[in-house]
N, C-alpha and C positions, 0 to 999 in steps of 0.2 A: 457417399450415401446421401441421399435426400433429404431435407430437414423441414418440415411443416412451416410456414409463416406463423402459425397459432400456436405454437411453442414460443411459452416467454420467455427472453434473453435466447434467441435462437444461434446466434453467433457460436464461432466458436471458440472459445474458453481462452486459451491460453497461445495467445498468437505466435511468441519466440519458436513452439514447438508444435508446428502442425502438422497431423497424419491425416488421409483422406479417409480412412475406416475407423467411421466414428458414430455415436448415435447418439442424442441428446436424451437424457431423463427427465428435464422443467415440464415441467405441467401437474394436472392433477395428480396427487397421492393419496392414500389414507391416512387420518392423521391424530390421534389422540392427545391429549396432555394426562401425566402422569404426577399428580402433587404429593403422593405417597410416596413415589420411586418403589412402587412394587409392583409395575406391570410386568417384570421377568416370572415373577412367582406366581401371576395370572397367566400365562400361556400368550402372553404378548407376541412374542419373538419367536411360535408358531406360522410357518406360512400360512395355515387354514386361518390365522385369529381372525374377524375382520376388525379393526378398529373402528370408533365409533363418528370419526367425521372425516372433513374432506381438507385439502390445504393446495392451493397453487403454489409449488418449489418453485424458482429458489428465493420466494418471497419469507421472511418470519413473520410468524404468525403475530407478533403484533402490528401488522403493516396492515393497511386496506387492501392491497395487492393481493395477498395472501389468501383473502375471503376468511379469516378467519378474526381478526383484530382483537384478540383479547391482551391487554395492558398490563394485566396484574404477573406477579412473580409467577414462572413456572420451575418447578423442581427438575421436572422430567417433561420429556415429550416423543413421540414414537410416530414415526413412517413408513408407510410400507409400500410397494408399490411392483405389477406383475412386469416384465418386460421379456421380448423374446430375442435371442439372439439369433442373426442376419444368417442365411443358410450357406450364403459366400464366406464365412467366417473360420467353415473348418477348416484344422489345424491353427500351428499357431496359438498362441498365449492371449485371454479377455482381462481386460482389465477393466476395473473400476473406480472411475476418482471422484472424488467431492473437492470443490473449490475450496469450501470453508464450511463449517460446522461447528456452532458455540453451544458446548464449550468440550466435555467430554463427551466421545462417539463412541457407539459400539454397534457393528454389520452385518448381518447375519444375511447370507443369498440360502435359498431355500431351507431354512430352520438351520445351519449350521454357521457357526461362528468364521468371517471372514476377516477380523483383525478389529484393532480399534486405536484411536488416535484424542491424545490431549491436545487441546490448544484451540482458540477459536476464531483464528484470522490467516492459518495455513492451509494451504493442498495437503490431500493425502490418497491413496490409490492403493489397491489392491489386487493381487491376482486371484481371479475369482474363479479359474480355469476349470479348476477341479469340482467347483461347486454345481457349476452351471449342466443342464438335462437340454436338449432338444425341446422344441417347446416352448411352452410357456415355466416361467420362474420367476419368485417370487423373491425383492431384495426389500429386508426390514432396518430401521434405522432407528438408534436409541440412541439421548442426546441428553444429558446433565448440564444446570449451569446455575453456578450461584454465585451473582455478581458482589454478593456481601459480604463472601467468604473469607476476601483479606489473599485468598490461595488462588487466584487466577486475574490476569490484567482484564480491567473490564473495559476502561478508555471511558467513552462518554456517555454513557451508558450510566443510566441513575440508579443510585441504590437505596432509593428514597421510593414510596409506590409513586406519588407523582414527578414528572420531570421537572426542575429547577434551575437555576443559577444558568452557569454551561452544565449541566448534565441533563441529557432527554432521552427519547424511549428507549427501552433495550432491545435488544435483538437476542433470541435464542434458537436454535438449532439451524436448520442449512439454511442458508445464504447467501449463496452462490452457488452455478452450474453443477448441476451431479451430470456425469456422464461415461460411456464407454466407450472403448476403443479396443483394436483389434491391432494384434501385432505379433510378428514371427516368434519362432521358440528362441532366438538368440533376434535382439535389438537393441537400439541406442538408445539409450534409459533418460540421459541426462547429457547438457554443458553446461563447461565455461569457460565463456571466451573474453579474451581482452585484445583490444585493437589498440594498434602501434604504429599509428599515422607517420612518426619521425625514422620508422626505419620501414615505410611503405607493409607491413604486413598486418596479418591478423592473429592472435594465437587461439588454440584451440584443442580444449582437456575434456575428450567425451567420452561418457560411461556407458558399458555395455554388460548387457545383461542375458545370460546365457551363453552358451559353448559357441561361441564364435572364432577362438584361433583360429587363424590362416585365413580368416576372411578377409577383403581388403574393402577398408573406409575411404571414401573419395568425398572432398569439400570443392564447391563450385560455387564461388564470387561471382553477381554480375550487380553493374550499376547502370540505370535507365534502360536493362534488359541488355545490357553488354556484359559478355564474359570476359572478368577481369582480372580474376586468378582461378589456380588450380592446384589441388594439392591431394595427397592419395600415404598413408600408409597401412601396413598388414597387423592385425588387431591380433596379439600375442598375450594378454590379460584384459584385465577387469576394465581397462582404459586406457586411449591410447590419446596421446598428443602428437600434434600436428599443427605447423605452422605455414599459413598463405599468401605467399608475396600477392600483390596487388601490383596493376599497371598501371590503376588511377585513383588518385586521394583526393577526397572528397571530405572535407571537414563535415563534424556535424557541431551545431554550435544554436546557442539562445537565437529563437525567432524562424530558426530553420533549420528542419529536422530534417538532412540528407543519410538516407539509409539506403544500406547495400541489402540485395539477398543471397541468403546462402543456402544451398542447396547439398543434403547429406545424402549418401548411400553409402551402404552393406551389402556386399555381392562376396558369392560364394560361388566360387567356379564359375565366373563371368554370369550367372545369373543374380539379378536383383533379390535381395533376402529383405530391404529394409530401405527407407525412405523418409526423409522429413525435412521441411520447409522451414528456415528462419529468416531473420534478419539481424543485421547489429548495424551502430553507428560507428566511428571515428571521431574523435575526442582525447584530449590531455588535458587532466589536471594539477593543481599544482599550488600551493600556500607558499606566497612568496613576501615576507614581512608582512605586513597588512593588508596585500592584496589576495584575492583569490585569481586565480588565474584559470582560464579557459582555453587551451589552444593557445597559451602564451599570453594571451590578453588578460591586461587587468577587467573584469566584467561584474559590474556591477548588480550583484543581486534584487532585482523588484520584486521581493515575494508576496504572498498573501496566505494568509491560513486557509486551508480549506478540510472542512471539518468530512466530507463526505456521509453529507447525509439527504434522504430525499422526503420528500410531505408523502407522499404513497408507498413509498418502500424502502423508509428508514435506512438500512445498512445500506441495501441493495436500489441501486438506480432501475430506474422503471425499462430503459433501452441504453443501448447501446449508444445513442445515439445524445443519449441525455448527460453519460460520461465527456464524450467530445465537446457539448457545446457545452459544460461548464470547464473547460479550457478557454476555449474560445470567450467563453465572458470574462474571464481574466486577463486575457491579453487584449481585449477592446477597451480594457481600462488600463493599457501600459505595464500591463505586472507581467514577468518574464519569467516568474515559478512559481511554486504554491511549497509551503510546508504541511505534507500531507498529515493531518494532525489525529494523535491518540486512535489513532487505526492505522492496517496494514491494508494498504487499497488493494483492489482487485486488479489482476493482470491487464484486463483491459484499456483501464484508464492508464497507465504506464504504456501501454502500448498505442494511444491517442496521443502522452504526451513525448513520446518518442518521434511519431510521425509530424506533430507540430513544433519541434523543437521548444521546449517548456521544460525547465530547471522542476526538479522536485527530489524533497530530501526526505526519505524515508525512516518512518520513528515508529516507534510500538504502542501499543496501547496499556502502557504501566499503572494506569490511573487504577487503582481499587486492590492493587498486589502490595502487603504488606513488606517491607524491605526493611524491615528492622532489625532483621537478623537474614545469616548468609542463606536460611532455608527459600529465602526467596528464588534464589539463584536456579534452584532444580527447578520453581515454578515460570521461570520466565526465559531462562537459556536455551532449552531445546528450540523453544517454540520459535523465539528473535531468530536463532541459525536457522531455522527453516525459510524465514522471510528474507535473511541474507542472500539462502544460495537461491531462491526462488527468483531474486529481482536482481541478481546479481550482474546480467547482460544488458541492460537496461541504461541505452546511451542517457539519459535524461536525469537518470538518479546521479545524483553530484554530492550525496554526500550521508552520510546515516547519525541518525538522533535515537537510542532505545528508548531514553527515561525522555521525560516532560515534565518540571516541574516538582521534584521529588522532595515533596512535606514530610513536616513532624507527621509522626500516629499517634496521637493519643498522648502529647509531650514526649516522644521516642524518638529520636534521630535516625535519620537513612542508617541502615550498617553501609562506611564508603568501600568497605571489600567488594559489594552488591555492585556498588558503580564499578569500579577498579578492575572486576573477573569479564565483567560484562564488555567495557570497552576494549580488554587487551584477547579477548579472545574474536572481537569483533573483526579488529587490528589484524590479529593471524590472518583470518578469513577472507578479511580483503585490504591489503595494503596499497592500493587505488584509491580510494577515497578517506576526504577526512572524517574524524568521529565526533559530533559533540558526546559529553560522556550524560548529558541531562542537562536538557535545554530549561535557561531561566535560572534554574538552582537546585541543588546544591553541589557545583562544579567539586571533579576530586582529581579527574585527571582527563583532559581531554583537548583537542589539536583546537578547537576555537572556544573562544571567550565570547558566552553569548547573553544579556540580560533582557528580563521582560520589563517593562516601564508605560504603566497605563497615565501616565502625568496627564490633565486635557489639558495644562495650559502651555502655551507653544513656550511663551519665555522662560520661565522654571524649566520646563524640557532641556531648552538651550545652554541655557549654565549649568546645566550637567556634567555637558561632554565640552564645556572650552576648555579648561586645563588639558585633554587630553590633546591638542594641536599644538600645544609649543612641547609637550613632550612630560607635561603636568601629572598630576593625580587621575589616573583611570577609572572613569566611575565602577564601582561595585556596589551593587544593589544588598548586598549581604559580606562586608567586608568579613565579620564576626567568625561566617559560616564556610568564605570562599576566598581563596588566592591570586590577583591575576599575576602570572606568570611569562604576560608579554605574547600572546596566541594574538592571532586576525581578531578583530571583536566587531561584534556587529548587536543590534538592537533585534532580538527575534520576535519579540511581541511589543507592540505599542499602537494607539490611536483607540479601538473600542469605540467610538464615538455613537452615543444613543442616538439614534433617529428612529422614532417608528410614529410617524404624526396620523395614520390612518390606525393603528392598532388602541383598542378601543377596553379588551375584556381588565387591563390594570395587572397583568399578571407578567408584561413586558420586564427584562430586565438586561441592562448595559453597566456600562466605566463609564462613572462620572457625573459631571450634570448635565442634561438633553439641551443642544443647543437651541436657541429659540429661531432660527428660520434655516433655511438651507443655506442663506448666504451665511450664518456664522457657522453653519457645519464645514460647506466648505473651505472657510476661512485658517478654521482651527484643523481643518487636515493639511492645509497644504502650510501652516506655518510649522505643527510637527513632522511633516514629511519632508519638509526641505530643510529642515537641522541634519537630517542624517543623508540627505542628498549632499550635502554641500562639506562634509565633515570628511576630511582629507584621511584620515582613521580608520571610517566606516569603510567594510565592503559590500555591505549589503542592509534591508530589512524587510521585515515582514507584517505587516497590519492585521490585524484582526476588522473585520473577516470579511470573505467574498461576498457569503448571502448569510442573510437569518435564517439561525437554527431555533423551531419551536419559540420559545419564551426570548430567546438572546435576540437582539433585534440589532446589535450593533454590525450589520451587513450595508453590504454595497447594493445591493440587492437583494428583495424580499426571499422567504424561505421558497419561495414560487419560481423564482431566476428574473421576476421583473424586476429592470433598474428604479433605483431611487430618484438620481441625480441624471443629468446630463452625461451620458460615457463620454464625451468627450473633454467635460471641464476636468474630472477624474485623468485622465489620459493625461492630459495638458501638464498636470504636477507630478505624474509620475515620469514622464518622458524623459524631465530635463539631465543634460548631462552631469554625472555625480564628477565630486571632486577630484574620487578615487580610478576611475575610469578613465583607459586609454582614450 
């Protein structure tokens, strides 16, 4: 199907899983806010209502993008918007998904309720089959979110009217791509697959959806458009596994993202029923005393936080293209991952850092969800599993973080059950990668030891972590609160270094004291970045931050993606070979 250039984010959505019958919803909607939360009992959620203004999807309305930029809290907010389905479409199952939508959703295709979804950084899809007329029809969207509430992760996302500290604009209702897709009465709903470079094959657990017995599913590997494996069995339930020997191994590994395509069918009596396009990488991981290992190699982690936010469309990156090249300004300053921080980024960007070979550890956004008692757990479990199995193919993701930093409330201590159900049920789901169980603090149980450490002064930094080289005292930043237990340990937050020498309005805020020229900025980064280059312990770290978010100015680069510094003097201290590293 065709896609307009003049459709924002025109791509399509979710690359692991691509169907060719597909139709994008971005663009103009109708669009109201709703601060009562009684537009149900107005005739809101009416096809005829019209609401009262307009909204560019899948911008949030507090964005410029969006054309609507209102800042203040919304309670509620309502979408609607007419769409016709494709006339090649009949038979066969419609479906319709939203990328994301903060915080609670509820969908209504021609005035009747089509399902509804918590959570405000997952997919979620509908079969709208039954709903949908010939014609023109009309799909409404109603969206709750109260970042105050203590009852929903809001991540970075302020719950103050103005943005502060690290916390900046909020994002309420979609997101990300609304879209549809067309697909048989029996199809392949879902995978998950793990590659097994040491015994050449691929594995492969895919979910099917409708009366398909006796159909048979066939998987075809090719690498630079060479068919490299082949594998077929006959679909007898809900899902069927399948494993694909390969005739060529091709590592994927940091700085070079070699991927394979794979290619699915569904055929029913030698006619095709069903079809979809992926890819996956080749990769092993592995915690081997202090190292992490990549494919066997010790590999030194260069991360960098990156907060995923943009000056025109806040959650949501303005293009496609605007995801890629904040990769690419990472790696032009020598960083080989990012900690994707207090958000669950959008498939695309994972699918950029897939293709460019770029480490990134995927974490939730717990900042604003009360966890002082285990009620948290219903508020934040569903939602993480959704992000697990979402990104779970994703050669790039090297490792999962839920919590960030999980403070007192109010003098209340985390309930550590909250950690504790959180990690082991993560554990279940994928025992592939390791977990931290809450990055920074307050460790309860988790496969690395990881602490934040804004020190600016490089020497104090250093006597830190000496004892830990002859086999000494481990630093622990909250001895009182936390255990080390002898895990990988690594530095996940450190440097912050204020720079913002053109920022003018005084409402600028960093770690520490502002150094007085670039030469002692980058004096004071590379004397604290070469403690943990150089520290036989470390496996890795990660600096704050790539670019400036709003107020926080302690980026590499301005919130705009213009550098600060020289990329290359940057480059030059992150390059060097770490201790830990083969």
């Amino acid at each position: 199907m065709t896609h307009s250039s003049n459709i924002p984010r025109p791509e399509y959505p979710r690359p692991q899983w691509v169907r060719s019958a597909w139709a994008n919803l971005n663009g103009q909607w109708q669009f109201e806010i709703d601060h009562g939360k009684s537009g149900k009992d107005r005739g809101l959620a009416d096809p005829g209502y019209e609401l009262s203004g307009t909204i560019t999807v899948p911008f949030c309305p507090e964005s410029k993008l969006s054309g609507v930029e209102y800042k203040d809290f919304m309670a509620a907010v309502w979408y609607k918007r007419a769409f016709t389905v494709p006339e090649d479409w009949a038979g066969g199952r419609i479906l319709l998904h939203f990328g994301a939508v903060d915080y609670a959703a509820e969908i209504w295709v021609n005035g009747t309720v089509a399902g509804s979804h918590r959570g405000g950084y997952t997919p979620f899809s509908f079969d709208i089959t039954s709903h949908v007329v010939p014609g023109s029809n009309v799909i409404t969207v109603y969206a709750e979110d109260d970042v105050r509430s203590g009852r929903q992760p809001r991540g970075k996302q302020s719950g103050l009217y103005h943005s502060h500290g690290c916390d900046y604009t909020r994002t309420t209702g979609i997101w990300q791509t609304v879209w549809l897709e067309h697909v048989p009465k029996a199809y392949m709903a879902s995978m998950k697959l793990v590659g097994d470079p040491d015994n050449a094959c691929v594995h492969l657990e895919i979910a099917v959806e409708g009366s398909a017995a006796g159909e048979r599913l066939a998987a075809s590997a090719y690498f630079d458009g060479r068919l490299v494996g082949e594998a077929g069995a006959i679909v007898s339930g809900p899902s069927v596994k399948l494993t694909v020997p390969l005739s060529e191994i091709h590592l994927w590994e940091a700085g070079n993202g070699r991927l394979y395509d794979l290619a699915l069918s569904l055929t029913d009596q030698g006619r095709a029923s069903d079809s979809v396009q992926s890819y996956f990488g080749l990769r092993t991981l592995r915690l081997d005393g202090m190292a992490f290992r990549i494919n066997g190699k010790s590999v030194f982690q260069r991360l960098v936080l990156d907060q995923g936010f943009y000056p025109d469309g806040i959650y949501t990156a303005p293009s496609d293209e605007d995801l890629r090249r904040d990769i690419e300004l990472s790696m032009e300053l020598g960083f080989n991952g990012a900690r994707l921080h207090e958000k669950i980024f959008e498939p695309r960007f994972l699918y950029w850092a897939d293709r460019l070979g770029y480490l990134v550890w995927g974490e939730h956004a717990n900042w604003g969800l009360d966890i002082t008692t285990t009620e948290a757990v219903s508020h934040f479990l569903p939602e993480w599993l959704e992000g697990v199995e979402r990104d779970f193919n994703h050669p790039a993701l090297i490792g999962w973080c839920p919590f960030n930093e999980t403070w007192d409330k109010d003098g209340t201590k985390q309930h550590n059950d909250v950690l504790r159900i959180v990690y082991e049920v993560t554990k279940r789901m994928d025992p592939t990668r390791p977990v931290i169980d809450t990055s920074g603090n307050f460790h309860v149980v988790t496969d690395i030891f990881d602490i934040h450490d804004y020190d600016q002064n490089p020497e104090t930094f250093r006597q830190k972590f000496e004892p830990m080289k002859d086999g000494g005292e481990v630093y622990n930043t909250f001895p009182n609160r936390q255990t080390y237990g002898g895990q990988p340990y690594f530095v996940s937050e450190y440097g912050g270094i204020w720079w913002n020498p053109d920022q003018k309005d005084g409402k600028a805020w960093g770690y520490g004291e502002r150094p007085a020229s670039e030469e002692e900025f980058l004096a004071r980064y590379e004397g604290l970045t070469s403690t943990l280059l150089d520290h036989p312990m470390m496996f890795g770290f990660c600096y704050t931050q790539l670019y400036d978010v709003e107020q926080e100015v302690n980026g590499l680069y301005t919130y705009e993606r213009k550098a600060k510094f020289d990329p290359e003097a940057i480059r030059r201290i992150n390059s060097r070979k770490a201790a830990i590293e083969d």
